[in-house]
C-alpha positions in Angstrom: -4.6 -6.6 -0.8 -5.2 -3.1 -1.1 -7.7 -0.1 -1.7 -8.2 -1.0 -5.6 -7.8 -5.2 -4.8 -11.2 -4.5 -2.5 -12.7 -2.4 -5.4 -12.0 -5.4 -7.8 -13.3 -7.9 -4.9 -16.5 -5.7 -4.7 -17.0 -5.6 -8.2 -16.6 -9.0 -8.8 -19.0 -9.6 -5.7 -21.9 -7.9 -7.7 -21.2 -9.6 -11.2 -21.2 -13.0 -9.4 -24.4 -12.4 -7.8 -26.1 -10.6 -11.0 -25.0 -14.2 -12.9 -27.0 -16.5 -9.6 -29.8 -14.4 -9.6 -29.3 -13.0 -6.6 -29.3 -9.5 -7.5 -30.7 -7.2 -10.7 -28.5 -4.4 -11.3 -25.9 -3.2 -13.8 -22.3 -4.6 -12.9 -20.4 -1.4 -12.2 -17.0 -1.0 -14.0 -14.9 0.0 -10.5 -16.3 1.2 -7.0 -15.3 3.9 -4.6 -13.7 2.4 -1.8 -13.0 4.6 1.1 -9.7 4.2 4.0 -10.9 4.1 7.2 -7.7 3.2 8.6 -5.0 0.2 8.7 -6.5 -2.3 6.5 -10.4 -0.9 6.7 -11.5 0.0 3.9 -15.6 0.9 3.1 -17.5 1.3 -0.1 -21.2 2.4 -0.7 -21.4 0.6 -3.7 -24.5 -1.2 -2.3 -26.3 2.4 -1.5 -25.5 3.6 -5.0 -27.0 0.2 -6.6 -29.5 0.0 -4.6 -29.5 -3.0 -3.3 -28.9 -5.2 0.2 -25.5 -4.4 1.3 -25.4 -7.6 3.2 -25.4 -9.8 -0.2 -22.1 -8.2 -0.9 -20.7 -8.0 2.4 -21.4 -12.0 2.6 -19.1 -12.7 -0.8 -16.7 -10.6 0.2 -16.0 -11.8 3.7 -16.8 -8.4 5.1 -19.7 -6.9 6.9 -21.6 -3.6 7.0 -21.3 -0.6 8.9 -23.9 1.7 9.9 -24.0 3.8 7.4 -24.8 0.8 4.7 -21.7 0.6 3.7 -19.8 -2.6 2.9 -16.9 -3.3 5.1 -13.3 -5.4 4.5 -11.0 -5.2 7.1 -7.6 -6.8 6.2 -4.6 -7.4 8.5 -1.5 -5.3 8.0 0.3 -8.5 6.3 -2.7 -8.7 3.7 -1.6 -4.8 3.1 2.0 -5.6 2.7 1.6 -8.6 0.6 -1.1 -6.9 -1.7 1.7 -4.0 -2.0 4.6 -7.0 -3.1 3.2 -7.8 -6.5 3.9 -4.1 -7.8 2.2 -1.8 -9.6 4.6 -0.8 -12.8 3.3 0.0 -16.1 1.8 3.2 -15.7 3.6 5.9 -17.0 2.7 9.8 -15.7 5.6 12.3 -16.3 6.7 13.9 -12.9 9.5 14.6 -10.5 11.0 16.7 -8.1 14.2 18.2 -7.4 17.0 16.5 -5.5 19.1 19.5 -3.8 18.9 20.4 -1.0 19.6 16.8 0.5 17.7 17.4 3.4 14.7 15.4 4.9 12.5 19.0 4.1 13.0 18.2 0.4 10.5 15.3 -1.3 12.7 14.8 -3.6 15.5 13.9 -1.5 13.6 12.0 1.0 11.7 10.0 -1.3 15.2 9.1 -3.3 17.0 8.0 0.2 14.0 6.5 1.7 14.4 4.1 -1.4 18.3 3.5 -0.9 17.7 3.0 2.7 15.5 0.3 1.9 17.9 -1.3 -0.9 20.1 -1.8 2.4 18.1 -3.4 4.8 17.5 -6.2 1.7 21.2 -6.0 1.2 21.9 -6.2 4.8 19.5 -9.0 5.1 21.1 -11.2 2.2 24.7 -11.1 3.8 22.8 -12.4 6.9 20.6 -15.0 5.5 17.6 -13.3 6.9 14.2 -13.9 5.2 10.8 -11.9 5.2 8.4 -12.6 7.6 5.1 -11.6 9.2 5.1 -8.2 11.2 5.9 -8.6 14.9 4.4 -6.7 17.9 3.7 -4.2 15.8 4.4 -0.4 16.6 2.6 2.9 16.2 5.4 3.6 12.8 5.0 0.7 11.3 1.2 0.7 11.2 1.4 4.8 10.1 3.7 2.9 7.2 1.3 0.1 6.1 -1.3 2.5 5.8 0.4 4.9 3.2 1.6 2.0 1.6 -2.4 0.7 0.8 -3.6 4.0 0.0 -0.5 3.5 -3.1 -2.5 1.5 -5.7 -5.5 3.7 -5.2 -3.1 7.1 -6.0 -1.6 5.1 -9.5 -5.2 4.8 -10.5 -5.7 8.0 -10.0 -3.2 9.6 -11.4 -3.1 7.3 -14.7 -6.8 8.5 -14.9 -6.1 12.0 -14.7 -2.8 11.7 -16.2 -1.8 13.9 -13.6 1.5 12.5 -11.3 0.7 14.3 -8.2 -1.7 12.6 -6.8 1.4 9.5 -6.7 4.3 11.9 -5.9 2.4 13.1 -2.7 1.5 9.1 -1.9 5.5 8.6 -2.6 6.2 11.3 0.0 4.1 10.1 2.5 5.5 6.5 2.2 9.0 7.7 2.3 8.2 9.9 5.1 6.8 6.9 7.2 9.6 4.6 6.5 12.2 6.9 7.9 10.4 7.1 11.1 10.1 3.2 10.9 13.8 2.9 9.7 15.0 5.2 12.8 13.2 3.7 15.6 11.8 0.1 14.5 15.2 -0.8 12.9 15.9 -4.2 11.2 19.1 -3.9 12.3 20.1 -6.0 15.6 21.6 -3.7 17.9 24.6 -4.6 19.4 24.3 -8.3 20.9 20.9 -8.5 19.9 20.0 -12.0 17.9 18.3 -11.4 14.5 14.9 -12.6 15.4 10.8 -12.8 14.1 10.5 -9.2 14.5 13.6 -8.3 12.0 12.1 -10.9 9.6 9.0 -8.4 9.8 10.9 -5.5 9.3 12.5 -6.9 6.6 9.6 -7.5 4.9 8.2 -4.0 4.9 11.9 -2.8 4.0 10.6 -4.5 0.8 7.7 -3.2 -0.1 8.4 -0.1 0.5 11.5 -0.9 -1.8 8.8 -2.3 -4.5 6.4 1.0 -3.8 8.5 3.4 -4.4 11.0 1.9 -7.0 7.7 1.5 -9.4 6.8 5.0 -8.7 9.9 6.7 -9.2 9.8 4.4 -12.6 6.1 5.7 -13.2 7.2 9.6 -13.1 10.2 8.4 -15.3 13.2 8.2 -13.1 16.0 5.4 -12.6 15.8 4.6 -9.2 19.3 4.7 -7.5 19.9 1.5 -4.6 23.0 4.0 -3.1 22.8 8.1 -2.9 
């Protein structure tokens, strides 16, 4: 799941509980839902109805903070498995420029952040290693999975205000994240080392960062390349 799954969770919350009775108010279209770190996300979509927080919070799974908002905390595979099913479709004209290839430039670092990806699945295929659950999980990887939930939430936006930046900054971010995660939690055995759970992990958020920012590079209207 991610930011806009919970706004759809939220919504559908309400309209279930308008159709039992349980509440009186207008089902809203979409809700604000707010980041509040790896897989938190909040929403005062009760305080702007008007109504008991907990009654959503119950339908949802989630529970309320102290500030009356409603609260869904997910686990980073929830994040990574909401990022899998893609996002394609929306179409906002953007792009950046690909000299110089250096990791200062967006445009390069979001293009090779991409083909680095293409070659842990590649890399993975000749081995016969699948996608698994993340593994003792490191301080990268979780910086990763939270760029890659905040995604969806940026495509909205910028299909509503048919403005790409919002996106291209989300892309950056992402591909800034997965280099760190790349360098120093590789997916790659070194040396002697068996492939084991925590490469299956790896390999799994090799992918979706391979889904995230192949659909946005297709979004701003660009081929994206598996080799640079």
């Amino acid at each position: 799941m991610t930011s806009a799954d919970v706004s759809g969770a939220l919504v559908g919350a309400v309209r279930d509980a308008v159709a039992e009775g349980e509440l009186d108010v207008s089902v809203p279209d979409e809700v604000v839902v707010f980041s509040r770190g790896v897989g938190v996300y909040e929403s005062p979509v009760a305080l702007r109805l008007g109504v008991d927080p907990g009654v959503i919070a119950r339908r949802v799974g989630g529970s309320v903070s102290g500030s009356g908002f409603v609260r869904v905390v997910l686990s980073v595979d929830d994040v990574v498995d909401g990022v899998l099913k893609g996002f394609d479709g929306v179409r906002v004209k953007g792009g950046w420029s690909e000299w110089p290839r250096t990791f200062e430039n967006p445009g390069f670092s979001v293009r090779y952040a991409y083909a680095r990806a293409c070659w842990v699945g590649r890399w993975a295929l000749e081995l016969g290693i699948g996608r698994g659950p993340l593994r003792d999980v490191q301080a990268e990887e979780l910086e990763l999975v939270g760029a890659l939930g905040d995604v969806r939430g940026r495509v909205l936006q910028a299909e509503r205000e048919r403005d790409a930046r919002p996106l291209m900054f989300c892309l950056e971010r992402v591909a800034g994240a997965y280099h760190d995660v790349h360098e120093r939690c590789p997916a790659v055995p070194k040396g002697d080392e068996a492939p084991g759970a925590v490469h299956e992990g790896r390999v799994g958020l090799a992918e979706a960062v391979k889904v995230v920012l192949g659909d946005g590079l297709n979004m701003i209207g660009e081929t994206p390349r598996e080799r640079i």
